[in-house]
N, C-alpha and C positions, 0 to 999 in steps of 0.2 A: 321235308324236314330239314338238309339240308341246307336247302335257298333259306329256310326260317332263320337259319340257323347266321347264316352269312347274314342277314341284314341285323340281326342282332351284333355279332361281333361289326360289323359294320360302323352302327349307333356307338360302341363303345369305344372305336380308336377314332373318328370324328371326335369323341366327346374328349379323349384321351389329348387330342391335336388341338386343345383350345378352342372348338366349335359346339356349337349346340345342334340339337337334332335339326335345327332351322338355320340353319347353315349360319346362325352369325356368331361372328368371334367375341370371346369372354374375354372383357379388361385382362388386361396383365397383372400379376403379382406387383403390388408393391417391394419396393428393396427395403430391407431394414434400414432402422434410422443409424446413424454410426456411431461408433463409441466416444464420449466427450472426450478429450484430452487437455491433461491437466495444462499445456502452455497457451490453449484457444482460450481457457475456463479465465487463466489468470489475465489473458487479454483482454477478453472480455469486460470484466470488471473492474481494468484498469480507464478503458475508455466508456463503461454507463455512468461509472463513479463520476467521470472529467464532463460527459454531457447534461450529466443532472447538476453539477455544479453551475452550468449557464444558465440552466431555466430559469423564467423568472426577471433575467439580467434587464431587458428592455423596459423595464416598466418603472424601475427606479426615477430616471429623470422627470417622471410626470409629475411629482412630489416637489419636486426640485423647483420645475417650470409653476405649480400651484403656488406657492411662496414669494417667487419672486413677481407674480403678478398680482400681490396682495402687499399694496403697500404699509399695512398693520403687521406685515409678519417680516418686516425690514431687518430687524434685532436677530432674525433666526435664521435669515438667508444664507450666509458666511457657513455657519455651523451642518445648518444640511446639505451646503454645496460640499464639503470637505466627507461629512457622512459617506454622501451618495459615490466621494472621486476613491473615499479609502475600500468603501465595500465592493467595489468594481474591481482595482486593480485587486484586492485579496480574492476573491472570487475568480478572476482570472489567472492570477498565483496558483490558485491550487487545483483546477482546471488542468495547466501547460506540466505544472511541477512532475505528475504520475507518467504524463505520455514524451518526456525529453527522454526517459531511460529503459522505453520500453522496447523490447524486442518486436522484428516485423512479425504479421500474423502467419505470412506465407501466400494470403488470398488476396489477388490483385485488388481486389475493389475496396477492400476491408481497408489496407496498409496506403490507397490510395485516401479513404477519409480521413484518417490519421494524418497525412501528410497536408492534407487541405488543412483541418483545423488546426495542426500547430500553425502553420504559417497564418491562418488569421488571427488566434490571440498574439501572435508576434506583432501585427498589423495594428491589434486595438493599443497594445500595450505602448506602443512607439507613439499613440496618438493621448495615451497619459500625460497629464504635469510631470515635469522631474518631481524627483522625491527629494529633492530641496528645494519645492518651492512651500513655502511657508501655508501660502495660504489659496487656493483653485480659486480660480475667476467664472463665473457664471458661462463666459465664451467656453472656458478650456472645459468643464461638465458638459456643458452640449457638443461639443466635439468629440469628446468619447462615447457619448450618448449614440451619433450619429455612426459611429464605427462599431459599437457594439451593435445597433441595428442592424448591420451589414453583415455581421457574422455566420460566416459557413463552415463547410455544409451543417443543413440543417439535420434534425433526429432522424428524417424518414428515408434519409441518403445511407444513414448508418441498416436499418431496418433492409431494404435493397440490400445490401453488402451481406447483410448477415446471410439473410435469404437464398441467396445466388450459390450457397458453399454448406452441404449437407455435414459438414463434422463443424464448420466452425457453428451452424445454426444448434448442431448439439450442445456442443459448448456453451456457446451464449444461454440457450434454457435453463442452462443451472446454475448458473454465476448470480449472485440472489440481488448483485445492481442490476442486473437488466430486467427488463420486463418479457419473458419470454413471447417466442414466435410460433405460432401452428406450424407443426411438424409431421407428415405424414408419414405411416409404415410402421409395421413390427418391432418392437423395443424390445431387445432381451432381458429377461427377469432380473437378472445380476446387472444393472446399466445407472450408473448413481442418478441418483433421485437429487433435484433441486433441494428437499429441507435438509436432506444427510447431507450432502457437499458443505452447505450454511452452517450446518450441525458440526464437522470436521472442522472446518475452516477458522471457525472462534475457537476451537477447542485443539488446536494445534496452539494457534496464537497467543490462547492462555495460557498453555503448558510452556512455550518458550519464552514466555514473559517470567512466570515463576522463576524457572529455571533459572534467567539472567540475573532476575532478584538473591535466589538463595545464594547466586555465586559471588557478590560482592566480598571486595576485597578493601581493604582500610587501605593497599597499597595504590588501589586506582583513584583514588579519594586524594593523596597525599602527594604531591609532582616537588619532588629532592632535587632538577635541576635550582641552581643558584636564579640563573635567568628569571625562571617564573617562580620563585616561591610564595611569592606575594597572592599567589591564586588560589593557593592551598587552602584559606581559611574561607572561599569563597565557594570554592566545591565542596568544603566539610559541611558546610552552614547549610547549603542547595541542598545535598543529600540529608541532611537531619530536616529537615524540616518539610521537603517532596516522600520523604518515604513512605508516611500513611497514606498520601493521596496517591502513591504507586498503587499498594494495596487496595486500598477502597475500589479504584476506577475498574481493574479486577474481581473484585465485588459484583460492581454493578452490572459491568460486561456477562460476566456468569448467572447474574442473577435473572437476565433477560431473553434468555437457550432457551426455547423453545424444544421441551424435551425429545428425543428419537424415537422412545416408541420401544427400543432394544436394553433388555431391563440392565446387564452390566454396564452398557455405555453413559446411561445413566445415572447408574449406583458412582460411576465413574466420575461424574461430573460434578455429585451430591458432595461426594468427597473432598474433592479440590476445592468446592465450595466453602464447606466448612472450614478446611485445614486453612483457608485465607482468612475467614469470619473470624478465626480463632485467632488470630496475631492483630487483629484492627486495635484492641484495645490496650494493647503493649506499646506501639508504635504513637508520634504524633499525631496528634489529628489533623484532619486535612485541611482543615479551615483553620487552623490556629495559625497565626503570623509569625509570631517568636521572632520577633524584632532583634533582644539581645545577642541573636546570634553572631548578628556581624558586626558587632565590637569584642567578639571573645576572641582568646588568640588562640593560635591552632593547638598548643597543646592541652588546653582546655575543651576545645571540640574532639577531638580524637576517641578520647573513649566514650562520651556520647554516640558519636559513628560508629564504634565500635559494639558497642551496644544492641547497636539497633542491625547493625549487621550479625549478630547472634542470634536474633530474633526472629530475620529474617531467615538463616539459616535452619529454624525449626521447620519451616511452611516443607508438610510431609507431601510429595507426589504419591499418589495411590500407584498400587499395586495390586491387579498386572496393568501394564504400562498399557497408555491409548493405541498403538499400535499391535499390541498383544490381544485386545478387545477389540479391535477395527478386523482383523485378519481371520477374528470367528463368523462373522456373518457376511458372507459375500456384495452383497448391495453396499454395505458399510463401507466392504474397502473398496470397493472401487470408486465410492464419493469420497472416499478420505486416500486416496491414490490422487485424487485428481482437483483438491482443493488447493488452492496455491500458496497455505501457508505451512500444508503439509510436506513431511518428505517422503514421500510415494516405497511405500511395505518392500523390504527385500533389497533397500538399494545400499550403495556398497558405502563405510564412514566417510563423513563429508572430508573433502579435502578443497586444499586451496584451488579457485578459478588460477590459470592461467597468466603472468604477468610479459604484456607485450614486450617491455623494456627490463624485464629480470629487475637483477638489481639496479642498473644501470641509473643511480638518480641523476647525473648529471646530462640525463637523456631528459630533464625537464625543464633546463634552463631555456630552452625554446618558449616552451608555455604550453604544450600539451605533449602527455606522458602516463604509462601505466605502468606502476612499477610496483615490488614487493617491498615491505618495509620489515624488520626483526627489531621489537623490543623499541628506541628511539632512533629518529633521522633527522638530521636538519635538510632541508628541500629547498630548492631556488627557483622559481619558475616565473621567466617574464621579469625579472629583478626581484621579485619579494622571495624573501627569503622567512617559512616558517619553520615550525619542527610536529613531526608527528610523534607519538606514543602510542603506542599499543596496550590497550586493556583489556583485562577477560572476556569483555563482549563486546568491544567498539575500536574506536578509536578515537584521541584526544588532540586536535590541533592548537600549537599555540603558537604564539606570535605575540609582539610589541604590544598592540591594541588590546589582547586577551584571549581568548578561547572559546571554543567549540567542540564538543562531545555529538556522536553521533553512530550509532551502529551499522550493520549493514546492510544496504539500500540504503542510507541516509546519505544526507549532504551536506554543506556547508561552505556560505563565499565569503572573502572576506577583500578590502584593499576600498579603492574608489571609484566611483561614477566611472565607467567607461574604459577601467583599468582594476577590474576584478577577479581572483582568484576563486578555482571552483574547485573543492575535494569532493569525490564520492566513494564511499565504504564498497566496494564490491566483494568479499569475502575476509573474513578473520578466522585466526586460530594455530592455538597454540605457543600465542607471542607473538605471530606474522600476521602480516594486511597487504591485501591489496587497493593499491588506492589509483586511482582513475580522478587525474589535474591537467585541469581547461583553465584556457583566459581568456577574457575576454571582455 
């Protein structure tokens, strides 16, 4: 009984050791898949968004080439050379625009395709017509033609990369630009879901759109330097007559959530929904042109603005707040932790990024400079000399030529051909910006 007894226990620590009674060894556990993290998520979707902007791009000039070897379609040539040379470079535009200001991913090979493909839209771009020249020649479309051919790396270099790096491949699965990758291994219950991150992700977006909207101020409307006053009736007019099409495009953004499935979050969404539905018909519409406006003088615009900034002012945020309803369901928050327009549950009130050069502006007469700005600055950089403002939610550059508004992440270049000034927004509030100026 004994001996019985020993080849029994025997059978069980053999089995216990990863072997079967036939001596061969059992596969290994897979490892869990990792947790997405919200800076891979937002990577992610910064470069599916920039690769699906090229698809496509190659097949343009064959339209091009059909035309001009049909000498009936003579009259039309001109018109679709310039078509095919504007929707190239815009298409490349907004490609290059998301991946100049993005953070590396960390993963060699990831930050390695990133760095290939800026430098080939730099490459097509350099092989564009200037943007003064009146009108593309047949030669200079097929020369971009031939360089957008050549354009790398391609999508499946990106796919490799992703592949190679077990948290950035989680990430990338739920970033709702990309097209996810098979992943293998145990996923924890609480591990955000691709629809919930997409689900968070617009509905952060909405809420800090809201948010910007109900905050309008008649004073950021209204620029009391003497220099630019001349601009004032030109932002009053913009804002009177853009504000319903704010609202509606909100609207329709919300109207197209694909619901969660999680009945507050939901009721949550319904709400915001309505509360915008319900100011459309107070406001401009969005398709109305209202020509008049810019021959009225500003003190005839103002209380129109003002108005409508009232209006604006009613659009109610539900309560309890998204973040209050993301924090009861575990799955929830960790897709709306890790959605890139969210601010991740528990984190401490936003404050300002960091300014390389403090206040330091005349650390930008060189031509590149990061510096904090309070309230107005005049700035010099490279010779041109503009001024910034600070608004509730952006900031307003102006200068001689005119202006540019822009929040944060945004941008804006202004001066000429090969002697161009670049502002970008990297944090506001409170009255303060930091602002981040190149030239180049």
């Amino acid at each position: 009984m004994r001996v019985r007894s020993a080849v029994v226990l025997g059978a069980v620590v053999l089995a216990a050791a990863g072997c079967t009674t036939g001596g061969h060894a059992l596969p290994a556990p897979l490892p869990p898949v990792p947790a997405a993290a919200r800076a891979l998520v937002a990577w992610s979707q910064t470069v599916c968004t920039s690769v699906q902007a090229l698809q496509g791009l190659q097949a343009g000039i064959d339209e091009v080439n059909h035309t001009a070897a049909d000498p009936s379609q003579a009259d039309f040539l001109a018109s679709e050379i310039s078509s095919y040379v504007s929707g190239i470079t815009g298409r490349i535009g907004q490609a290059g625009s998301g991946l100049k200001s993005m953070p590396p991913s960390g993963v060699k090979a990831a930050d390695a395709f990133v760095t290939q493909l800026r430098k080939s839209l730099d490459d097509v771009t350099k092989k564009a017509p200037p943007e003064t020249t009146a009108q593309p020649t047949l030669a200079q479309a097929r020369e971009l033609a031939t360089a957008v051919a050549a354009l790398k790396p391609a999508a499946a270099d990106l796919t490799t990369a992703v592949r190679g790096d077990a948290k950035l491949n989680a990430s990338y699965n739920v970033a709702s630009a990309c097209a996810p990758l098979r992943q293998f291994g145990p996923v924890d219950d609480a591990a955000p879901t691709r629809p919930l991150v997409a689900w968070a992700d617009t509905m952060c977006g909405a809420v800090t759109a809201t948010a910007a909207l109900k905050a309008q101020k008649i004073e950021d409307l209204v620029i009391t330097d003497p220099r630019y006053a001349r601009l004032s009736g030109f932002d009053l007019s913009s804002f009177i007559s853009s504000a319903g099409s704010g609202v509606a495009q909100l609207v329709e953004t919300l109207g197209t959530v694909t619901p969660s499935g999680i009945p507050a979050a939901d009721k949550y969404h319904d709400s915001l929904l309505a509360s915008l539905r319900a100011v459309v018909p107070k406001l401009p519409s969005s398709d109305s042109r209202m020509p008049d406006l810019d021959f009225q003088p500003v003190e005839q615009l103002k209380p129109q603005a003002q108005q409508i900034i009232g209006v604006l002012a009613t659009i109610a945020l539900p309560t309890p707040d998204l973040p209050t309803i993301a924090a009861a369901n575990p799955v929830l928050a960790h897709s709306h932790d890790v959605a890139p327009q969210c601010r991740p549950l528990g984190s401490p009130p936003p404050t300002l990024p960091p300014a390389a050069n403090g206040t330091d502006l005349g650390a930008c007469a060189g031509g590149k400079c990061q510096v904090l700005v309070t309230g107005q600055a005049d700035i010099t950089a490279s010779g041109m000399t503009f001024t910034a403002s600070v608004t509730s939610s952006g900031v307003r550059i102006l200068q001689a030529s005119g202006e540019m508004s822009f929040g944060v992440g945004g941008s804006g270049s202004f001066g000429t051909a090969g002697h161009m000034v670049t502002v970008r927004l990297s944090g506001v509030l409170d009255g303060k910006a930091v602002l981040d100026i190149s030239t180049g």
